[in-house]
N, C-alpha and C positions, 0 to 999 in steps of 0.2 A: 303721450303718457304710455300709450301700448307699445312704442318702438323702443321707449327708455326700459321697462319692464325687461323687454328679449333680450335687451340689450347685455343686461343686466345678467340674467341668465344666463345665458351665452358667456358671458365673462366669467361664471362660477364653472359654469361646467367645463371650459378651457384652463381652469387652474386645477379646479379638480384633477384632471384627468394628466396634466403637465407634471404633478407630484410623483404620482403612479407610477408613470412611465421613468424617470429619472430614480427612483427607490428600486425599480426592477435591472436597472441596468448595471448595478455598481458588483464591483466583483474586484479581486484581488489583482493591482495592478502589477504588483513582482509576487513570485514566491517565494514564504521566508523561508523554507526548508528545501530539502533536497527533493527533485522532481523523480521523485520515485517511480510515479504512472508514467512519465513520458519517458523515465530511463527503461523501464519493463517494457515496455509498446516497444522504443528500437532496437532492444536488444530479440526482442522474441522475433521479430519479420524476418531476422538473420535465420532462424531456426525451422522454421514452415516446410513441413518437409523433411526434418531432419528425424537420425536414427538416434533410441535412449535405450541403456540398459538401465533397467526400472528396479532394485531391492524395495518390495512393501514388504513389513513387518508390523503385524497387528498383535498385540497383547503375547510377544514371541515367536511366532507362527512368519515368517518369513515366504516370500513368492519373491519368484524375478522372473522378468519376462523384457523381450529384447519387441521393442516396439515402434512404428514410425508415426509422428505428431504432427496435425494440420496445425495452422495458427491459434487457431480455436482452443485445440488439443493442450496449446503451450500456456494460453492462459489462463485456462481450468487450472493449471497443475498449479502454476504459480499465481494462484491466486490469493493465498496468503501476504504476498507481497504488494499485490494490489488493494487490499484492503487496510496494509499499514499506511499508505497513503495519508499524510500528515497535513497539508497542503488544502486548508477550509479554512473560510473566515471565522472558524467557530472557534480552533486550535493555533491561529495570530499567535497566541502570546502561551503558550502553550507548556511548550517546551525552550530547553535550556540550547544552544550550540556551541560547539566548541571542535577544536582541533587538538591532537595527542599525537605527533608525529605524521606518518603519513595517513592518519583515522580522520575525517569529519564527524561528528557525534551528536545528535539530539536524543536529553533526553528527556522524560516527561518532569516537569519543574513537582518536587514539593506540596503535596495537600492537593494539586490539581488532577481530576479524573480525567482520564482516558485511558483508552485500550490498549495503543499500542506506548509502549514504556521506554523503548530505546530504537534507533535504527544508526546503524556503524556501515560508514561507507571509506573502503581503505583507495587508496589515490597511487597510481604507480606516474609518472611523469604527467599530471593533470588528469588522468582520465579512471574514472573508475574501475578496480580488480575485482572488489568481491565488496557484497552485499549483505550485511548481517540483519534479522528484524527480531527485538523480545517484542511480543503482546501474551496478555494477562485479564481476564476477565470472571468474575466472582458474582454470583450473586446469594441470596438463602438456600438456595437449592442445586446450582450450577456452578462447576469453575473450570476455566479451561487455559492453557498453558500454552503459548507457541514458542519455538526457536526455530528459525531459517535463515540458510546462507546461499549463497549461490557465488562461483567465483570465474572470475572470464580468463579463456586463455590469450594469453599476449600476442601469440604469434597469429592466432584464427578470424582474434579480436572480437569471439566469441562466447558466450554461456560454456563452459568446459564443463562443471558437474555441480550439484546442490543437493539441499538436506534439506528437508523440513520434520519437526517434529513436534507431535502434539500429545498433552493429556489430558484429557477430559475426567471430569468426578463429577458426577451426580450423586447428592445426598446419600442415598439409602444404598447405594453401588457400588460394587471395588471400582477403582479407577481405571481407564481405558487408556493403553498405549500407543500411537501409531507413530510410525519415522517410516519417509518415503525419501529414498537417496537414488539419483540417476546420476548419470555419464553419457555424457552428448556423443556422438560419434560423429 
């Protein structure tokens, strides 16, 4: 009777735990969108080390400064780009895809929240040239606005130069401007 009991036991707590494990492991077997993070990660390793001439412009107030960027360095900057990142099983059905020429296009579907709203990636002989991202976010108090591009040159098969540009509002505040535009060297 006490070996049927463990027995017994023993077999619940190996289903139990058999669940668990198989619930943790499930993940997106393709991705349905464009691999944005891993196209960022290989496009930046090219750049480690490289020279940028940097235009910041805060609420008009313009600075340039001519500057050299670790890896690190390259994806702080574009890191807007990494956070459009579309590509969770939470956003599956999310967004719309479509083609317009040499454009791949997602965009965010109808009634559906999310941040980011569009990301346009144009194709020169299969490979990506340039990168566009809208994201948009609102809430009682907050709203904030991005456009960023970035566009590779052909012959370097590198990052050649990009834009990002944001506007933030808070409630009770005139709106804040920034656009930050480099050129790779």
């Amino acid at each position: 009777m006490k070996l049927k009991i463990h027995l017994t036991f023993g077999l619940l707590i190996w289903a139990a735990f058999s669940c668990v494990s198989h619930e943790e492991g499930k993940k997106l077997e393709k991705l349905p969108y464009f691999n944005l993070k891993g196209f960022m990660d290989l496009e930046l390793a090219k750049l480690d080390g490289a020279e940028v001439t940097k235009l910041s412009e805060i609420d008009g107030e313009e600075t340039t400064v001519e500057k050299t960027y670790s890896l690190k360095e390259w994806k702080e900057e574009f890191e807007a780009f990494y956070s459009a990142d579309i590509n969770t099983p939470a956003m599956a059905l999310s967004y719309s895809t479509e083609t317009e020429g040499e454009y791949l296009i997602h965009r965010l579907l109808p009634d559906t929240k999310g941040k980011v709203k569009e990301i346009k990636i144009k194709y020169i002989k299969e490979y990506p040239t340039s990168v566009s991202i809208k994201t948009a976010d609102k809430n009682l108090f907050f709203s904030t606005t991005t456009i960023a591009d970035f566009y590779m040159n052909l012959a370097t098969e590198k990052v050649d130069h990009y834009t990002i540009e944001t506007t933030q509002k808070v409630w009770f505040l005139d709106p804040t401007h920034i656009k930050i535009s480099g050129v790779v060297k």
